[in-house]
KOLKOL-487969 format. One record per residue (C-alpha): residue number from 0; residue in one letter; z, y, x. Coordinates in nm, 3 decimals, padded with zeros to 5 digits, always signed. Last residue first. Layout:
N
NODE   nr  rest       zz       yy       xx
NODE  NUM     a        Z        Y        X
...
***
This chain:
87
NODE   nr  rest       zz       yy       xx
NODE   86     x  -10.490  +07.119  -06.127
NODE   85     x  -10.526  +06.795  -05.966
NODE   84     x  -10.775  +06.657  -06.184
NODE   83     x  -11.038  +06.894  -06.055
NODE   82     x  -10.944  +06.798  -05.672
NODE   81     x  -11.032  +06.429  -05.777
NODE   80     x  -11.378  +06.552  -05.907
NODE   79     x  -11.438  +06.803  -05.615
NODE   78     x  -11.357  +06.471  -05.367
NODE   77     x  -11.663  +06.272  -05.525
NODE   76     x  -11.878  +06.569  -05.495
NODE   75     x  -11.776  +06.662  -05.150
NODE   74     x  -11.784  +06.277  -05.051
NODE   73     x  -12.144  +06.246  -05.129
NODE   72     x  -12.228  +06.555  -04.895
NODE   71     x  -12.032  +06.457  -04.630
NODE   70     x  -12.207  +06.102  -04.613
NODE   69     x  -12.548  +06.288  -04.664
NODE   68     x  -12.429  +06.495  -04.380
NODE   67     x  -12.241  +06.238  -04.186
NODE   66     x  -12.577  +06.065  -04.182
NODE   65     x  -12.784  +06.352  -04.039
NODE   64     x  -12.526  +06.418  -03.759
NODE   63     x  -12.607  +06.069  -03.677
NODE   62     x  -12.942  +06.096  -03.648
NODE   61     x  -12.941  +06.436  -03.488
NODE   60     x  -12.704  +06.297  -03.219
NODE   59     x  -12.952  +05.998  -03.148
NODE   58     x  -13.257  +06.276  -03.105
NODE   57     x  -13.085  +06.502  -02.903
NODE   56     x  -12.939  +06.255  -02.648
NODE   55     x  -13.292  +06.147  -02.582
NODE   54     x  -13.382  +06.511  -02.602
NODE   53     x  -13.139  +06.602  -02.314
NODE   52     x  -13.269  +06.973  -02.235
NODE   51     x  -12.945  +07.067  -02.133
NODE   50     x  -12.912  +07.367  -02.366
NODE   49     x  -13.067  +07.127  -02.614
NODE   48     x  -12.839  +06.860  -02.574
NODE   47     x  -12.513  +07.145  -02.617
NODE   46     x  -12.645  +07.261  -02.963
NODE   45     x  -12.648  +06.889  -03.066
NODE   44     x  -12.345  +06.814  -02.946
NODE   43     x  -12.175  +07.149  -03.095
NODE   42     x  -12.362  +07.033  -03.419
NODE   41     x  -12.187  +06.692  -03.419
NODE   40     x  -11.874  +06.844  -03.347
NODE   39     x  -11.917  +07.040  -03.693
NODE   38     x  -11.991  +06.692  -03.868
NODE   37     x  -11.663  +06.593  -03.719
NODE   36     x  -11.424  +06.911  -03.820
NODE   35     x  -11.632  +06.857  -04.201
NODE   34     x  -11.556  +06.496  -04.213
NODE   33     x  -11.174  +06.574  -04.127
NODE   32     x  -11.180  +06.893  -04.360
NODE   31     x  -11.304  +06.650  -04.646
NODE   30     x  -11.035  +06.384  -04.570
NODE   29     x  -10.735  +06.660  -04.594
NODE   28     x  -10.834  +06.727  -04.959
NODE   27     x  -10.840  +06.427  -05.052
NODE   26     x  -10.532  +06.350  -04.839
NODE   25     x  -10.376  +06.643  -05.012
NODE   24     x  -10.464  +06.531  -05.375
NODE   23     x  -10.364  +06.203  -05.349
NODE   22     x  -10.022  +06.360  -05.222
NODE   21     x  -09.954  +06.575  -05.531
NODE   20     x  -09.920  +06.940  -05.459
NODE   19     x  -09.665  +07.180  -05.412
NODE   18     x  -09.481  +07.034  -05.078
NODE   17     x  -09.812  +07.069  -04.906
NODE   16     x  -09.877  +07.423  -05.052
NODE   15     x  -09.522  +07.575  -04.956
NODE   14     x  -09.707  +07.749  -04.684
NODE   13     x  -09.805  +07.695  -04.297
NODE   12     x  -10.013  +07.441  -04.437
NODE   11     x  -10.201  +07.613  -04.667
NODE   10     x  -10.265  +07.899  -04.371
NODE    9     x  -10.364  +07.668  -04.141
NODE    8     x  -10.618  +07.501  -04.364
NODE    7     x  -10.717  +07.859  -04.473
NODE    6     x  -10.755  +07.928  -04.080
NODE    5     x  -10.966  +07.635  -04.029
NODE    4     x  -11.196  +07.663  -04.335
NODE    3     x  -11.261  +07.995  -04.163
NODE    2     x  -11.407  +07.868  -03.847
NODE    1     x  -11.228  +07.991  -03.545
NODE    0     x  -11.430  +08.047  -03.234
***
């Protein structure tokens, strides 16, 4: 299934965006859709430890998938003050 942050990514890159916008601001905004694509596999781990009954497994994926989401979380507000001065 097809998140939409994935098909507006797609969609800004399939346009002139790229070539419209300064580089810092791309990989800013590229680095946020990278932690988001991994904090999203963390969940499909985590969904797929529980069909399996795996709580060992469970446990050390909920760990981490609780770090990237106070690491997410941090960037997002760091990243919404670069995107800011973008504009």
């Amino acid at each position: 299934m097809i998140q939409l942050p994935d098909v507006a990514w797609q969609a800004a890159t399939l346009s002139d965006f790229s070539q419209e916008i300064d580089y810092e601001c791309l990989a800013e905004l590229i680095n946020v859709y990278s932690a988001q694509q991994f904090f999203l596999d963390e969940q499909a781990k985590m969904t797929n430890h529980i069909i399996a009954e795996d709580l060992p497994k469970l446990r050390r994926t909920m760990t981490i998938a609780q770090d990237i989401r106070q690491q997410l979380i941090a960037q997002y507000e760091k990243s919404l003050e670069k995107i800011k001065a973008c504009q």
